[in-house]
C-alpha positions in Angstrom: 181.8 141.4 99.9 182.5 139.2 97.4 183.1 135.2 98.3 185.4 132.7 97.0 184.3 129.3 95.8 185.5 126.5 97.6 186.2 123.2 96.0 183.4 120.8 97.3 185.7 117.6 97.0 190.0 117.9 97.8 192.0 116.3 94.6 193.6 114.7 97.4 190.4 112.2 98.3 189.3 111.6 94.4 190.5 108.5 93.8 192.3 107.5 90.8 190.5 107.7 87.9 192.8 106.5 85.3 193.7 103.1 83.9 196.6 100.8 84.9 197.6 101.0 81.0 200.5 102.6 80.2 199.9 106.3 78.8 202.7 108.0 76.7 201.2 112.1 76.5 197.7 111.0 77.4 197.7 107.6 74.8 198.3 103.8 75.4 201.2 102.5 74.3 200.7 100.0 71.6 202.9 97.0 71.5 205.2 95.7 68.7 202.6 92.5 68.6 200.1 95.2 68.0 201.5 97.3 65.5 202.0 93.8 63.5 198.9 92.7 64.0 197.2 96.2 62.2 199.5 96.1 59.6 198.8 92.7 58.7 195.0 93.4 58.9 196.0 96.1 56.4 197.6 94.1 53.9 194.5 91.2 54.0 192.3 94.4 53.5 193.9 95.8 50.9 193.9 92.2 49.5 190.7 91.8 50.1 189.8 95.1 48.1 191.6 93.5 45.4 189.7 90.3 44.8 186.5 92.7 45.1 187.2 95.2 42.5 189.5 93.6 40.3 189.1 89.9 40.9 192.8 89.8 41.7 194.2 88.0 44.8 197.6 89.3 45.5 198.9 87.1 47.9 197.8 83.7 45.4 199.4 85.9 42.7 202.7 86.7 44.6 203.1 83.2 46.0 201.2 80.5 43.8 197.5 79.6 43.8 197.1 77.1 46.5 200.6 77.3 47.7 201.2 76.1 51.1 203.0 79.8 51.6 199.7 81.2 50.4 197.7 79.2 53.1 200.1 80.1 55.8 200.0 83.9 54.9 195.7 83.8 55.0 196.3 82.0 58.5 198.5 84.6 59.5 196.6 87.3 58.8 193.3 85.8 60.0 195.7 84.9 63.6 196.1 89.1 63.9 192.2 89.2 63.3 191.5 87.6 65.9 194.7 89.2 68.1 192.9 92.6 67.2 189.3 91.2 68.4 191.1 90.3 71.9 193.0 93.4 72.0 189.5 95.3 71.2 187.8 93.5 74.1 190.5 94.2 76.5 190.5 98.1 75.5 186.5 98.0 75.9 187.1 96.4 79.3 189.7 99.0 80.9 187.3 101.7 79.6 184.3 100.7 81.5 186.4 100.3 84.8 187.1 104.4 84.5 
């Protein structure tokens, strides 16, 4: 006669195992704050690349050497840096409380 596994543990006494986090087909929503934030990390990379490989700064190019529109662009995009660091740390944080 042949027997029928039984489930060890009922669904209905796991408890929940996913994060608080918002889920849209199984990934977390991303703000408009953060969607901002990468694209300005994008642009100060591809900046970035710029100066590297072609000595050419984009952003002092676009707006004046030393401008103060310069300065507040580099502030801006180093602000999103450090948005993306906090956002980082808060995604590492709801992963270890899985």
């Amino acid at each position: 006669m042949a027997t029928m596994n039984t489930p060890t543990i009922d669904r209905r006494t796991m408890g929940e195992r996913r994060s608080n986090a918002p889920r849209v087909r199984g990934r977390s929503t991303m703000s408009a704050l953060d969607y901002l934030a990468m694209a300005l990390l994008i642009i100060g990379g591809l900046n970035w690349a710029m100066v590297g490989l072609f000595d050419v700064d984009m952003v002092a190019t676009i707006l004046g050497p030393g401008s103060p529109a310069t300065r507040i662009v580099y502030v801006v995009v180093g602000l999103a840096a450090l948005y993306s660091i906090y956002i980082l740390g808060k995604m590492a944080g709801s992963r270890r409380a899985v």
